[in-house]
C-alpha positions as CSV (number, residue, x, y, z in Angstrom):
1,X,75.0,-32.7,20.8
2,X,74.3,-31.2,24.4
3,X,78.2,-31.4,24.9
4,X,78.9,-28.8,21.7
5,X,75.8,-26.4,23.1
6,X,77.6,-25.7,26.2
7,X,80.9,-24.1,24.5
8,X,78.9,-22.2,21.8
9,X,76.6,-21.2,24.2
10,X,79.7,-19.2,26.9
11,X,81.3,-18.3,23.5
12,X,78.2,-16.4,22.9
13,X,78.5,-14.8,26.2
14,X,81.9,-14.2,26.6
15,X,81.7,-11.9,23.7
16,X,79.7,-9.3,24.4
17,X,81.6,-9.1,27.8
18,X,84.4,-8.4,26.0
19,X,83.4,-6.0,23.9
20,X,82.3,-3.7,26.7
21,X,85.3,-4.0,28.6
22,X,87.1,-2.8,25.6
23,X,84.9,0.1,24.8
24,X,87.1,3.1,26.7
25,X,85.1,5.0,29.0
26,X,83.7,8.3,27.9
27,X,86.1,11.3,28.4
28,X,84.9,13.7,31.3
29,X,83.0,16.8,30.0
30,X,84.6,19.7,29.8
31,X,84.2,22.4,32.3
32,X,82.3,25.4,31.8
33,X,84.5,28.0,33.1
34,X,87.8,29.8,32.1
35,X,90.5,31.1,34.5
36,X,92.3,34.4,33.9
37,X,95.1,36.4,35.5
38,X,93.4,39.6,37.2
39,X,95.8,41.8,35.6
40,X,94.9,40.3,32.1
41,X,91.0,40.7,33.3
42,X,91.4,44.3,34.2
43,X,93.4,44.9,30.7
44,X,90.7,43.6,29.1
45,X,88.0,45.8,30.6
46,X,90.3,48.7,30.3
47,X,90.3,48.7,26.7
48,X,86.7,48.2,26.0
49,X,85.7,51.0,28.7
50,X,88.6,53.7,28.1
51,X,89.2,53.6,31.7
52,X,92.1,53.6,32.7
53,X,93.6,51.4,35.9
54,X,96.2,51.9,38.4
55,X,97.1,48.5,39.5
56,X,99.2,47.3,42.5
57,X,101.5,45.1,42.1
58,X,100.1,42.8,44.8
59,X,96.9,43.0,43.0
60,X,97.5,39.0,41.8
61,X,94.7,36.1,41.3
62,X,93.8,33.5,38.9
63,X,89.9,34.3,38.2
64,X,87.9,31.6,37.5
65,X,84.7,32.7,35.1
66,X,81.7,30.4,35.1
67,X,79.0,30.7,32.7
68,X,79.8,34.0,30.8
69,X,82.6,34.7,28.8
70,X,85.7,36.7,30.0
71,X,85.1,39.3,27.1
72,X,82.1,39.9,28.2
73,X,82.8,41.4,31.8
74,X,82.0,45.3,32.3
75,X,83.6,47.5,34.8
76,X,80.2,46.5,37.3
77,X,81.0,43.2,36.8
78,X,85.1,43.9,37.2
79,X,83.9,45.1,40.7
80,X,82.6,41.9,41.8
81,X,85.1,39.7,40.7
82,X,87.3,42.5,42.7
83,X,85.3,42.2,45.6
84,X,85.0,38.5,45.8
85,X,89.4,38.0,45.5
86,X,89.1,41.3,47.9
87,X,90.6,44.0,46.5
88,X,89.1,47.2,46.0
89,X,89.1,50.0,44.1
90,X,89.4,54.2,44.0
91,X,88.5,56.4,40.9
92,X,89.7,59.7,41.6
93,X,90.7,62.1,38.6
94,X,89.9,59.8,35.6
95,X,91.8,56.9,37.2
96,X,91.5,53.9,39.2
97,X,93.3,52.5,41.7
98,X,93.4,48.7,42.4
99,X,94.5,48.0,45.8
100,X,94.0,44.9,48.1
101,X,90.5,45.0,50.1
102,X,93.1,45.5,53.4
103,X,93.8,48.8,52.5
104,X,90.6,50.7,51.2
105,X,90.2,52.1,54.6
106,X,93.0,54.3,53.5
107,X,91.9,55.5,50.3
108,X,90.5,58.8,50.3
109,X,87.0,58.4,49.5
110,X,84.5,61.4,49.4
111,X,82.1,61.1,52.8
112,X,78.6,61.4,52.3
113,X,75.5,61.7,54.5
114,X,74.0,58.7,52.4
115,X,74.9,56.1,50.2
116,X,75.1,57.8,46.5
117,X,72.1,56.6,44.2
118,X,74.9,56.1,41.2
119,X,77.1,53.9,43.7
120,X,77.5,50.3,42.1
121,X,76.6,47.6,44.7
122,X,80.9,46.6,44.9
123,X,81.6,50.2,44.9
124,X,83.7,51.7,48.5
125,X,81.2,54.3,50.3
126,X,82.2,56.0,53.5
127,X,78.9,57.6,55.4
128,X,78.5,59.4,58.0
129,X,75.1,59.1,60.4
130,X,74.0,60.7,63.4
131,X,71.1,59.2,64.3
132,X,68.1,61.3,66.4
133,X,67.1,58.5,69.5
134,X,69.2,55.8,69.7
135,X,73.2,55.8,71.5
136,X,75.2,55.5,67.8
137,X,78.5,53.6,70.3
138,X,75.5,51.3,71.4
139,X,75.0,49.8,67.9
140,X,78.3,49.1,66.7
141,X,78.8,45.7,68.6
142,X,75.9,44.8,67.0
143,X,76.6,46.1,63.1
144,X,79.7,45.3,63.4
145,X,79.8,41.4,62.7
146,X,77.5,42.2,59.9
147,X,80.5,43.6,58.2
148,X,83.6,42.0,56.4
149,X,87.1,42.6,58.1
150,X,88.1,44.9,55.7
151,X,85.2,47.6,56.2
152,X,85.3,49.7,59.1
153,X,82.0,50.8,61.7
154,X,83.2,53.2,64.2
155,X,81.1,55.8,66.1
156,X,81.7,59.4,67.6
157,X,80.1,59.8,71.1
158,X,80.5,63.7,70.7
159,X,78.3,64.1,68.2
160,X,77.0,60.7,68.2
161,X,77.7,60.3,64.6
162,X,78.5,56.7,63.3
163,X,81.4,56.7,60.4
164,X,80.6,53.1,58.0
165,X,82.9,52.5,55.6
166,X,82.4,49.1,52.9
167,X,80.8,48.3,49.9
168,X,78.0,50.3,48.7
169,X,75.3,47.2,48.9
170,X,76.2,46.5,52.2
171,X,76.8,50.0,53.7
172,X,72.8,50.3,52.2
173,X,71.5,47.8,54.3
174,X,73.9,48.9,57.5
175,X,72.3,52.3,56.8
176,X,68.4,51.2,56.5
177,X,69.4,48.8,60.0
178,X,70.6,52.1,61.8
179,X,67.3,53.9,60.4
180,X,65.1,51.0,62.1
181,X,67.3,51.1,64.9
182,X,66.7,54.7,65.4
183,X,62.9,54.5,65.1
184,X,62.5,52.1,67.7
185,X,64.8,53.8,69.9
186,X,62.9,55.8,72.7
187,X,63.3,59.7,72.1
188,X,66.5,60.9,74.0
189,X,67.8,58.1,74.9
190,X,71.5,59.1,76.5
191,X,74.7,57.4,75.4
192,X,76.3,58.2,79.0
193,X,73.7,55.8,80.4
194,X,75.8,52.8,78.5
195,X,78.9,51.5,79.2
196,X,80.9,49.3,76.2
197,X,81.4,45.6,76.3
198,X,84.7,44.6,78.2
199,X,87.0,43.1,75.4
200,X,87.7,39.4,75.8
201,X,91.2,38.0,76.4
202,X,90.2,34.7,74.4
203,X,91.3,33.8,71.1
């Protein structure tokens, strides 16, 4: 009797075991995000603004979108997706320009003595400061990293005047640094008492 057990009993076993190893595993979720060709992106917004885009032809990028829908994405948001494939963009005259970020420096955008209240955070600013205390060519070494490659921080000794050029969120907090900067700065402090850093040689 014991003999017949045995059998029935790894039968009983074996079964189940083999029932599991046949169930397929479940199929990997799907992701949450759709890619889309920057030019196809820009159309898009395009159509639903009325703007109307000047694209160049090395504008190219496959845009991945998570968690909102590609026809959902307004011109603010067409600025950040922009910004973060860096390239940058111009409206002059009822159109925009789409250019890599590399060349924005070149555009000619309207200098101001502040960033403009309208200015959207991924929008190109240049500003111009002259600040009352502090050396302006003292601060730049130390603005300067605080900037992407593509922006450009310069400053005029003559007049001591700094020139920022970059995104309008970041040329805002540049701008309120300087501000601090200049506070704390003690009143006529003279940029012919400070010499520049000597460029390294190192890579």
């Amino acid at each position: 009797m014991s003999h017949r057990i045995v059998p029935a009993l790894a039968l009983a076993l074996w079964i189940p075991m083999m029932a599991i190893a046949a169930d397929p595993a479940p199929a990997p979720a799907a992701p949450n995000y759709a890619t889309v060709e920057i030019g196809e992106l820009i159309a898009k917004v395009a159509r639903r603004t009325g703007k109307q885009f000047i694209v160049d032809p090395r504008v190219r990028a496959e845009v991945p979108l998570i968690g909102f829908d590609v026809n959902s994405v307004d011109y603010p948001k067409l600025l950040a997706i922009l910004n973060i494939n860096m390239f940058a963009t111009y409206e002059s005259g009822g159109l925009i320009r789409v250019v890599p970020d590399a060349n924005a420096r070149q555009l000619p955008i309207p200098v101001t003595s502040d960033v403009p209240a309208k200015a959207l955070d991924d929008e190109l600013v240049t500003v111009m400061l002259t600040p009352k205390n502090m050396c302006a060519a003292q601060s730049v070494p130390v603005l300067r990293p605080l900037m992407p490659q593509a922006a450009h921080l310069a400053a005029y000794g003559v007049s001591n005047t700094l020139l920022i050029s970059d995104r309008a969120a970041n040329v805002r907090r540049i701008v309120e640094m300087v501000e601090r900067l200049d506070k704390a700065a003690p009143a006529g402090q003279k940029c012919q008492d400070w010499t520049p850093p000597a460029k390294s040689d190192s890579k």
